[in-house]
N, CA, C and O atoms as a GROMACS GRO file, in nm:
protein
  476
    1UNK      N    1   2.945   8.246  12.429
    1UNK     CA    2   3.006   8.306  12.313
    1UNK      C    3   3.143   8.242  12.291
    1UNK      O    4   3.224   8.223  12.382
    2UNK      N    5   3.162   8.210  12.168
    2UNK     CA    6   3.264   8.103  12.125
    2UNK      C    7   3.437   8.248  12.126
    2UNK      O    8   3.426   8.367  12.099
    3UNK      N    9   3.526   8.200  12.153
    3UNK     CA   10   3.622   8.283  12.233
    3UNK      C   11   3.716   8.389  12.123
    3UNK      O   12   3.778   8.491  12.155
    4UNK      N   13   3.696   8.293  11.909
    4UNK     CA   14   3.690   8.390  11.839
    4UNK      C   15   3.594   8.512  11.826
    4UNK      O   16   3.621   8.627  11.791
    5UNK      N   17   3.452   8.446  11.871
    5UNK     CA   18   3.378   8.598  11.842
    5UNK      C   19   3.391   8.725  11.957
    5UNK      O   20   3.372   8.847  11.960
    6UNK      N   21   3.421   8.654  12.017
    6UNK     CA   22   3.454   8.749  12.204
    6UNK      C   23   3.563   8.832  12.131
    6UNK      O   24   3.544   8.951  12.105
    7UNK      N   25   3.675   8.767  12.100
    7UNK     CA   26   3.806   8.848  12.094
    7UNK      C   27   3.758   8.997  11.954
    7UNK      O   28   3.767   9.119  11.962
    8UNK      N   29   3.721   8.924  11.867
    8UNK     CA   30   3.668   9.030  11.749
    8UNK      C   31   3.566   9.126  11.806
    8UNK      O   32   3.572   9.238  11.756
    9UNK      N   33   3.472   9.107  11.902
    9UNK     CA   34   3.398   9.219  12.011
    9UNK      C   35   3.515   9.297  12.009
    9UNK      O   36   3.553   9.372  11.919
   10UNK      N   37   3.575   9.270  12.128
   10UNK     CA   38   3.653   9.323  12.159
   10UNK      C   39   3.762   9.417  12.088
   10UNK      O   40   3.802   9.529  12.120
   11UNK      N   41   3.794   9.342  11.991
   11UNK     CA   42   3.897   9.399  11.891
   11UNK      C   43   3.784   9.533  11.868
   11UNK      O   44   3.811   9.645  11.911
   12UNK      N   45   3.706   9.517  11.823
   12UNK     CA   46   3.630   9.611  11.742
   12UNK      C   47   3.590   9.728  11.800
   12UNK      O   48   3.574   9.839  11.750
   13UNK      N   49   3.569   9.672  11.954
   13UNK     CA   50   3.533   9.798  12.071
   13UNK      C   51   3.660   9.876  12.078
   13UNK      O   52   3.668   9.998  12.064
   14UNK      N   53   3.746   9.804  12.098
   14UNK     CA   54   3.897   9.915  12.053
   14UNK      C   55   3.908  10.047  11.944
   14UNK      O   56   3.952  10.161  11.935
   15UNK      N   57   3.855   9.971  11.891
   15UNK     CA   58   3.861  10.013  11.711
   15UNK      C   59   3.804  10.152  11.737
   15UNK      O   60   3.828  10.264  11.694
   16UNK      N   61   3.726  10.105  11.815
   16UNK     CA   62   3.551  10.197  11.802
   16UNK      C   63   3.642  10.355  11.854
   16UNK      O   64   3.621  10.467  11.808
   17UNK      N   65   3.735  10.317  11.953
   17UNK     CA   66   3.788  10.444  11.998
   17UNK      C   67   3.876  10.504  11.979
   17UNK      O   68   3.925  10.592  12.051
   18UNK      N   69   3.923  10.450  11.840
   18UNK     CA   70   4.082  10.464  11.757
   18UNK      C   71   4.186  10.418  11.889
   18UNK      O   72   4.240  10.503  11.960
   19UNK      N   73   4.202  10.275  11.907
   19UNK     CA   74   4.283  10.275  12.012
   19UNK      C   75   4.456  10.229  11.922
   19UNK      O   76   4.452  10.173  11.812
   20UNK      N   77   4.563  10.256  11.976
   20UNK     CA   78   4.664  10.297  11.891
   20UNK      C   79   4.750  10.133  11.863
   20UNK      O   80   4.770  10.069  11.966
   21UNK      N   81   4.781  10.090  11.774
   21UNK     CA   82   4.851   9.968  11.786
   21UNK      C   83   4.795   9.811  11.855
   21UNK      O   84   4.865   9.759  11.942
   22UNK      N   85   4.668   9.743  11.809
   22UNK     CA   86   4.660   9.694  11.849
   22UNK      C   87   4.696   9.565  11.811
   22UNK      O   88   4.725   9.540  11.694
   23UNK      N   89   4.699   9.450  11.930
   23UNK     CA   90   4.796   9.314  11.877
   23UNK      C   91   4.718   9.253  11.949
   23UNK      O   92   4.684   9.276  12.065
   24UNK      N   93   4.678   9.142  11.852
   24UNK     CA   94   4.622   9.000  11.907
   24UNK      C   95   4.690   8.880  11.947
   24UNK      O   96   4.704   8.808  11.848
   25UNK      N   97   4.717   8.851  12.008
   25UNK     CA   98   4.819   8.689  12.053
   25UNK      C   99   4.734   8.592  12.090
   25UNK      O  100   4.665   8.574  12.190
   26UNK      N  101   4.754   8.528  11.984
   26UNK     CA  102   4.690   8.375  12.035
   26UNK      C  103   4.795   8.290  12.131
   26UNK      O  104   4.916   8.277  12.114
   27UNK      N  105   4.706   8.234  12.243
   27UNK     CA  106   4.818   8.211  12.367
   27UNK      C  107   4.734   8.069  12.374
   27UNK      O  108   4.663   8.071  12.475
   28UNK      N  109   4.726   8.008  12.337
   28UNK     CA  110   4.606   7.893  12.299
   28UNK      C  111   4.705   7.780  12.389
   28UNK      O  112   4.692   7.740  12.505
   29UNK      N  113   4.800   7.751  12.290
   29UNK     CA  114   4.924   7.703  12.325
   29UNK      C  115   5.034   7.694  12.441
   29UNK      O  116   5.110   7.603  12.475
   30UNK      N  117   5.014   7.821  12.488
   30UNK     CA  118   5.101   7.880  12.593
   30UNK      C  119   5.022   7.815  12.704
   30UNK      O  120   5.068   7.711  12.750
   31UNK      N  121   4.933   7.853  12.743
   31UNK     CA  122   4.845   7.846  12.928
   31UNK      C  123   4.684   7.822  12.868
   31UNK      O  124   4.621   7.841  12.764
   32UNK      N  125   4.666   7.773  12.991
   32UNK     CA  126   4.489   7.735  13.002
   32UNK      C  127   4.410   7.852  13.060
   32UNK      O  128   4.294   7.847  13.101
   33UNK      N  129   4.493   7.960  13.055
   33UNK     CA  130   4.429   8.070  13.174
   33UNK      C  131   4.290   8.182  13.059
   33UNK      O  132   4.176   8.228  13.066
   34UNK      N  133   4.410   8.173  12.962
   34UNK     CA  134   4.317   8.243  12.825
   34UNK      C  135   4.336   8.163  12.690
   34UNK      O  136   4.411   8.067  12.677
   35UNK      N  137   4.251   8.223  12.586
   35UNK     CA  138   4.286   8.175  12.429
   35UNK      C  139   4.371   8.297  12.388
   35UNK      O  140   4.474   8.284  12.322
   36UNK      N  141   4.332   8.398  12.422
   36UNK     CA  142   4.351   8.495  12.315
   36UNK      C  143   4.447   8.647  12.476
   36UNK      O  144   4.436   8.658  12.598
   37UNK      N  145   4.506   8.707  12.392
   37UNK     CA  146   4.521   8.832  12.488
   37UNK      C  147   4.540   8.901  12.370
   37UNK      O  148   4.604   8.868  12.270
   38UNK      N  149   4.453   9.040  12.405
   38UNK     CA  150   4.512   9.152  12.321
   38UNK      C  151   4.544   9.282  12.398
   38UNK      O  152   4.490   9.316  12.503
   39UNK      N  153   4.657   9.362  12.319
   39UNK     CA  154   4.717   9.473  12.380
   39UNK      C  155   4.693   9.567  12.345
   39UNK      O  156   4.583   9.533  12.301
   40UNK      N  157   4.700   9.690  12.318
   40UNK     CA  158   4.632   9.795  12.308
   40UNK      C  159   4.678   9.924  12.360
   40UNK      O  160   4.686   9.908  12.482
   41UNK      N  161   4.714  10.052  12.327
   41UNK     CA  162   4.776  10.172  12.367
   41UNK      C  163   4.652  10.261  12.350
   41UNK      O  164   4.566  10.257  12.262
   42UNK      N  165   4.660  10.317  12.422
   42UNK     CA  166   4.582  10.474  12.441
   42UNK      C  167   4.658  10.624  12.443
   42UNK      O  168   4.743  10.644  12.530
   43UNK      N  169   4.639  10.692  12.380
   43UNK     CA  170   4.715  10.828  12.382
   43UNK      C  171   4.726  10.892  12.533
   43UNK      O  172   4.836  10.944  12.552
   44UNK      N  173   4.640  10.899  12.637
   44UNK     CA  174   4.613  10.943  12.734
   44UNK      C  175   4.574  10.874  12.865
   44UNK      O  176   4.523  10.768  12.830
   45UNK      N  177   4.574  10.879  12.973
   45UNK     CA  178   4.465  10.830  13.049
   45UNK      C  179   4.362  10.792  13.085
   45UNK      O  180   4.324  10.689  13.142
   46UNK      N  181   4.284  10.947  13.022
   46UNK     CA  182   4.159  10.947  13.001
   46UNK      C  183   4.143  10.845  12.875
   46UNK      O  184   4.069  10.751  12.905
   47UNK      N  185   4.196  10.840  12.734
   47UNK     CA  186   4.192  10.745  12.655
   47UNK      C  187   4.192  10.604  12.691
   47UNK      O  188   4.095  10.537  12.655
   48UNK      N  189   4.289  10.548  12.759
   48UNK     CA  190   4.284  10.439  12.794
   48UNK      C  191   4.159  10.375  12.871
   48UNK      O  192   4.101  10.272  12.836
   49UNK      N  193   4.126  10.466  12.999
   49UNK     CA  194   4.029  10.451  13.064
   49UNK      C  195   3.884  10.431  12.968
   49UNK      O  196   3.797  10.350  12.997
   50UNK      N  197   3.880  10.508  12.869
   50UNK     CA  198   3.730  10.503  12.782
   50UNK      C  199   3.766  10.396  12.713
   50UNK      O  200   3.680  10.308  12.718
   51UNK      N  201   3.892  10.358  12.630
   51UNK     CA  202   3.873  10.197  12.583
   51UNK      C  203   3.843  10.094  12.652
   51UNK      O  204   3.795   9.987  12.615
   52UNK      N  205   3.874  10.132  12.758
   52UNK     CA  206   3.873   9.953  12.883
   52UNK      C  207   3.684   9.993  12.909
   52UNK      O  208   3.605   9.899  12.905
   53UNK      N  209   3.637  10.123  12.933
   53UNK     CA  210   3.492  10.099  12.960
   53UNK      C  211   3.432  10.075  12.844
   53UNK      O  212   3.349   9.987  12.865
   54UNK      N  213   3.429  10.114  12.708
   54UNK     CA  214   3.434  10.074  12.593
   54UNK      C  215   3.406   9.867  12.555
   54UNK      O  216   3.314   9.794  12.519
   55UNK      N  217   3.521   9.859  12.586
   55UNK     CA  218   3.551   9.702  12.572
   55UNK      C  219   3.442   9.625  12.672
   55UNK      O  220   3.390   9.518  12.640
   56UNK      N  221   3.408   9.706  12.823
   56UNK     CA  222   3.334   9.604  12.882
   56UNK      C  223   3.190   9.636  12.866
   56UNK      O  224   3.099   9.584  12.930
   57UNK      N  225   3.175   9.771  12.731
   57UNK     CA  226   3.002   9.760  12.762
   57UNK      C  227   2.998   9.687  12.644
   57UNK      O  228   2.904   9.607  12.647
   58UNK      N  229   3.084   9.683  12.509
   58UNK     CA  230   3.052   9.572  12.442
   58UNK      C  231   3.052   9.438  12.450
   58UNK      O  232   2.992   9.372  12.365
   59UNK      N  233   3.114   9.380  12.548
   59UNK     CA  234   3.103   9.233  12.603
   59UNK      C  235   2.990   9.233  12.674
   59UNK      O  236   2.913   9.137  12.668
   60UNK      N  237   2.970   9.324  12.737
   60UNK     CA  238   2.822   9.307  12.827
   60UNK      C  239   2.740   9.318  12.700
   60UNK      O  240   2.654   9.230  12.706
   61UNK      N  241   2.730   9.374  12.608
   61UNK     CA  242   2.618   9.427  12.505
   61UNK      C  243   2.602   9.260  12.432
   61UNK      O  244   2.494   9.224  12.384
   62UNK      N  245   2.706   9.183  12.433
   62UNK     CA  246   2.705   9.046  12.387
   62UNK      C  247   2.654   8.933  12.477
   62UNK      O  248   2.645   8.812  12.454
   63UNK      N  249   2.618   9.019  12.603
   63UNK     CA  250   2.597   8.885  12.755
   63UNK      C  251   2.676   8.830  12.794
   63UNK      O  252   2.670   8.715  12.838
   64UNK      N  253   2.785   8.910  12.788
   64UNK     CA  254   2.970   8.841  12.893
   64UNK      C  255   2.964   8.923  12.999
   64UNK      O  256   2.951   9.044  12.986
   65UNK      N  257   2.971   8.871  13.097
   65UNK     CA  258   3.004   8.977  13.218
   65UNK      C  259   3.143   8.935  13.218
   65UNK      O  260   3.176   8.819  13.193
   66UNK      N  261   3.251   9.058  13.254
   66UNK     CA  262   3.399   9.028  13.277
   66UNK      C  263   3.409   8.968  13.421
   66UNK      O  264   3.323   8.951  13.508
   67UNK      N  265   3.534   8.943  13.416
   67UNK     CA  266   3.504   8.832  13.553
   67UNK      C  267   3.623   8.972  13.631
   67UNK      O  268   3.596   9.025  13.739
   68UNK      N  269   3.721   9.002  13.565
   68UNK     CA  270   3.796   9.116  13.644
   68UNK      C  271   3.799   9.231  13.510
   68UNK      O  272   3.786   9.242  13.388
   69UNK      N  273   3.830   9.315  13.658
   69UNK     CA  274   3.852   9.468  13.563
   69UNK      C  275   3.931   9.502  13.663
   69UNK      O  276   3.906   9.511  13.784
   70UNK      N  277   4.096   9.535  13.565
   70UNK     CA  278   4.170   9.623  13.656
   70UNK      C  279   4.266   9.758  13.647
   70UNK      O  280   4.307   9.765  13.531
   71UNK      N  281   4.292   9.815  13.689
   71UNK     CA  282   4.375   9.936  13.671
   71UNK      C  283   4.312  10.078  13.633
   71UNK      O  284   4.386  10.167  13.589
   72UNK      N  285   4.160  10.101  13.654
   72UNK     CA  286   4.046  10.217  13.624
   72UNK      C  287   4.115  10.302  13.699
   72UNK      O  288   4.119  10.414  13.649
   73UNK      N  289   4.174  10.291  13.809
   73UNK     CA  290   4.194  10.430  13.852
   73UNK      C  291   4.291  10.516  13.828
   73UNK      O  292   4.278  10.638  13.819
   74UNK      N  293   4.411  10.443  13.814
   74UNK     CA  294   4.534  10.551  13.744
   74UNK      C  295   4.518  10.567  13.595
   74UNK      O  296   4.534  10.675  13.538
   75UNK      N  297   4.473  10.408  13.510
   75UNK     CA  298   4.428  10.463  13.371
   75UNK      C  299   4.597  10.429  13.274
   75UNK      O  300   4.615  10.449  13.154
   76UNK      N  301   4.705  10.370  13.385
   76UNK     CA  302   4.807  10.332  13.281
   76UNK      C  303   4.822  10.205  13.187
   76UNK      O  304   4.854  10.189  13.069
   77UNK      N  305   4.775  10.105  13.315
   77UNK     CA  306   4.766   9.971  13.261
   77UNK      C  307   4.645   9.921  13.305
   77UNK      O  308   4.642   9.875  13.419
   78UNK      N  309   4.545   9.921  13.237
   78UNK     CA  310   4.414   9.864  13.208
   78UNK      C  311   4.368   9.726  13.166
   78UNK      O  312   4.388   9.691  13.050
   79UNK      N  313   4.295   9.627  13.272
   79UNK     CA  314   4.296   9.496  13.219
   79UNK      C  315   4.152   9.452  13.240
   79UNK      O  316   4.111   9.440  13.355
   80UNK      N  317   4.057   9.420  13.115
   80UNK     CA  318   3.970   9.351  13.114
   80UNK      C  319   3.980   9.271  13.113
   80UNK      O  320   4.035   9.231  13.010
   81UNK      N  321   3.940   9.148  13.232
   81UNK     CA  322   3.939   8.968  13.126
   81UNK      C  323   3.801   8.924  13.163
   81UNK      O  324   3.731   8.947  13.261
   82UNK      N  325   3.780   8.846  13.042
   82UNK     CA  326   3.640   8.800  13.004
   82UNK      C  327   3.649   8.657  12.956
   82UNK      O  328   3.589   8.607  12.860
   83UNK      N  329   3.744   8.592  13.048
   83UNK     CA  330   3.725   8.433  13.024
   83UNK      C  331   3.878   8.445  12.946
   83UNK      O  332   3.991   8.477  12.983
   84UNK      N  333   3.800   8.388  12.783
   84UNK     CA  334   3.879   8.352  12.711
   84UNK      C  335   3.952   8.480  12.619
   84UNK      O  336   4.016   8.463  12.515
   85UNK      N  337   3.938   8.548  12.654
   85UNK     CA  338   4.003   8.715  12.609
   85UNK      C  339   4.046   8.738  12.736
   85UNK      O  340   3.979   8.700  12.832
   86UNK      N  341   4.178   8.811  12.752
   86UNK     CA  342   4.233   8.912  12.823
   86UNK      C  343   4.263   9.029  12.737
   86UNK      O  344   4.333   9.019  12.636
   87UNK      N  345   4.213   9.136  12.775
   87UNK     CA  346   4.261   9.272  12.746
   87UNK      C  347   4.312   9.351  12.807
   87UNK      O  348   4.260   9.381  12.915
   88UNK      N  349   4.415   9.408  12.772
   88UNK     CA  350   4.536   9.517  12.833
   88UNK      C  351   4.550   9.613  12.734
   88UNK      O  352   4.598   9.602  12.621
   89UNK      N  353   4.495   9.725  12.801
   89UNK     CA  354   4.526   9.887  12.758
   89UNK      C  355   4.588   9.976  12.843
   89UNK      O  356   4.541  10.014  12.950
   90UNK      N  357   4.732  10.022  12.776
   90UNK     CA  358   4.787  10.094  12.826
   90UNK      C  359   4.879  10.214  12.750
   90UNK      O  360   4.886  10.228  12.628
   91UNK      N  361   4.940  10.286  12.840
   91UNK     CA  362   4.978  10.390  12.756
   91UNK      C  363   5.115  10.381  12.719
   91UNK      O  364   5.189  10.300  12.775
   92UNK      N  365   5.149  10.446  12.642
   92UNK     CA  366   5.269  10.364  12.584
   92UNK      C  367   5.393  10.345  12.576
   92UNK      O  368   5.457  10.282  12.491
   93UNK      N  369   5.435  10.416  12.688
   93UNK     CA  370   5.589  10.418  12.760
   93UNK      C  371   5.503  10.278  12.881
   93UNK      O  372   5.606  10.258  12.946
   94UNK      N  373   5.454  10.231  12.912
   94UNK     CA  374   5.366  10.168  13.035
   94UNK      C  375   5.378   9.985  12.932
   94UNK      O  376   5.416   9.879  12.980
   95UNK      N  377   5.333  10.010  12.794
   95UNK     CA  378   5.344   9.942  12.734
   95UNK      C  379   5.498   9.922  12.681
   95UNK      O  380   5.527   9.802  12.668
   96UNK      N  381   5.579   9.993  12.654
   96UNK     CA  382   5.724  10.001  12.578
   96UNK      C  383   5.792   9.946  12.718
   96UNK      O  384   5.877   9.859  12.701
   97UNK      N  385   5.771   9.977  12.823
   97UNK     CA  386   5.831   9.899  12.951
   97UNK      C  387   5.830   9.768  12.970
   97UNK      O  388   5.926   9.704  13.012
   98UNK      N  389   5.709   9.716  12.936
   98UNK     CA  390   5.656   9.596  13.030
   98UNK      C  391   5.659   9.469  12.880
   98UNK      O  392   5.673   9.347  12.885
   99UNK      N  393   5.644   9.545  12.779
   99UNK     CA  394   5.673   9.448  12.666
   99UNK      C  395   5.599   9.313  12.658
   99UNK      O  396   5.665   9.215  12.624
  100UNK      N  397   5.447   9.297  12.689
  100UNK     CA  398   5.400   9.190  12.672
  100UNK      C  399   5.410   9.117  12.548
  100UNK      O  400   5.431   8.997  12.535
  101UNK      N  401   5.394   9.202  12.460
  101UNK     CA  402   5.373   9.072  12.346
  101UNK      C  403   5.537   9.025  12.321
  101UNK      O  404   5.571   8.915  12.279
  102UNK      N  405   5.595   9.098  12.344
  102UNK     CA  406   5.772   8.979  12.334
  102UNK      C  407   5.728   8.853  12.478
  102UNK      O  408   5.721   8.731  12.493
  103UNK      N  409   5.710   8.961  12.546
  103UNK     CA  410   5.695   8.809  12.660
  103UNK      C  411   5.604   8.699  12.622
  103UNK      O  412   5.645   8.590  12.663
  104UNK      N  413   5.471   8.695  12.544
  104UNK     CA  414   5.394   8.608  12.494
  104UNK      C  415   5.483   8.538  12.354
  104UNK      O  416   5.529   8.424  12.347
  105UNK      N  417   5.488   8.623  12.274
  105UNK     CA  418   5.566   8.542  12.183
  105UNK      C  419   5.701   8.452  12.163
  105UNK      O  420   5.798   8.514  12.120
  106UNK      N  421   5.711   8.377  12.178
  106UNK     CA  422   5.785   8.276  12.222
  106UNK      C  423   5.852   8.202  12.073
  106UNK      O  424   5.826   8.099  12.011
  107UNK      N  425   5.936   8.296  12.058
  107UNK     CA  426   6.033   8.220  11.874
  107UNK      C  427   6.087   8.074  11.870
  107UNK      O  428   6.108   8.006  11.970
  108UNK      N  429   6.096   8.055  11.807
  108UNK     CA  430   6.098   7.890  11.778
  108UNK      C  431   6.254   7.864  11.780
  108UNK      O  432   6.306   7.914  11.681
  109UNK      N  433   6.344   7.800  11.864
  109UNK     CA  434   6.467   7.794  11.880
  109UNK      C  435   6.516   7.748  11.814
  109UNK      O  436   6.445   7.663  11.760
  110UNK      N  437   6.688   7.756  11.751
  110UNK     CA  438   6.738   7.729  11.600
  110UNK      C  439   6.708   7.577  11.586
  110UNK      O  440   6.721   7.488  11.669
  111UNK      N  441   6.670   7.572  11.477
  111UNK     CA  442   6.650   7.418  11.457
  111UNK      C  443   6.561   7.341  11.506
  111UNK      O  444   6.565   7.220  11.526
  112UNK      N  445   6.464   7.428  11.528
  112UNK     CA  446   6.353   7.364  11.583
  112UNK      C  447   6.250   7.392  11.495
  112UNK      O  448   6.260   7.503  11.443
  113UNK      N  449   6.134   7.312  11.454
  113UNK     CA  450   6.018   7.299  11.389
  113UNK      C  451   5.894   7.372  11.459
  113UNK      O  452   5.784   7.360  11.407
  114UNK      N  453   5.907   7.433  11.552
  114UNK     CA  454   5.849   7.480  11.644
  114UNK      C  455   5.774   7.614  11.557
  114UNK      O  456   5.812   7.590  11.442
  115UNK      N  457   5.692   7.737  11.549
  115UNK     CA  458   5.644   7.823  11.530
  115UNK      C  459   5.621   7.877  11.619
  115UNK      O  460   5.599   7.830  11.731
  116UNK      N  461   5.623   8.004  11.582
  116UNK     CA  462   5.584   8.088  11.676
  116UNK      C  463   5.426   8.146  11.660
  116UNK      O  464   5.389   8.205  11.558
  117UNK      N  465   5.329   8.118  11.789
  117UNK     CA  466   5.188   8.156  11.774
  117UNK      C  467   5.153   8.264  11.671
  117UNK      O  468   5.227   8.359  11.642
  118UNK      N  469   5.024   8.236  11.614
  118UNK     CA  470   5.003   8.328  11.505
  118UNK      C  471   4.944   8.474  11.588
  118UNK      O  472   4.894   8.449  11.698
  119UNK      N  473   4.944   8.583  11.556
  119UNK     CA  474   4.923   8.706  11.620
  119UNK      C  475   4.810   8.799  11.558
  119UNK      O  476   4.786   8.909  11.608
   0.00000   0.00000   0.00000
């Protein structure tokens, strides 16, 4: 599965569970580790926890097995990765802490021609 249609799975399995704020970062540019990471808030624990199982029965429902799944048991910071998608669901002081997508997005320094990844 080509790593736009993975990420839109995914996006959509979110969707599926009203998950709160979600952000796509294309990291294409950045590292070879992923294409894509998306972030994702959950109202609850229990919320978070049903998006991340959510997210991996629709990648399985597509024939991706995730290669890791982490953080099921406390339910704050939740990470599917499935190759070329990473997903992180968390709750949102967990998220307002740790600030991934400032850390992924990377602004283009004065005078530089540079862009910043599309999101």
């Amino acid at each position: 599965m080509e790593a736009e249609e993975l990420k839109n799975v995914a996006v959509d399995a979110l969707e599926d569970l009203k998950a709160v704020d979600i952000t796509v970062l294309d990291v294409r540019s950045m590292t070879s580790i992923t294409d894509y990471m998306i972030v994702a808030s959950g109202n609850s624990s229990r919320h978070v926890k049903s998006l991340l199982n959510n997210v991996v029965e629709k990648v399985k429902d597509h024939g991706v097995r995730p290669l890791g799944i982490e953080g099921e048991k406390d339910a704050q910071w939740c990470l599917v990765d499935v190759g070329d998608v990473v997903v992180h669901v968390m709750l949102p002081e967990v998220r307002e802490f740790y600030q991934l997508e400032k850390f992924w997005r990377v602004d283009a320094a004065p005078g530089s021609e540079q862009a910043s990844p599309p999101a």
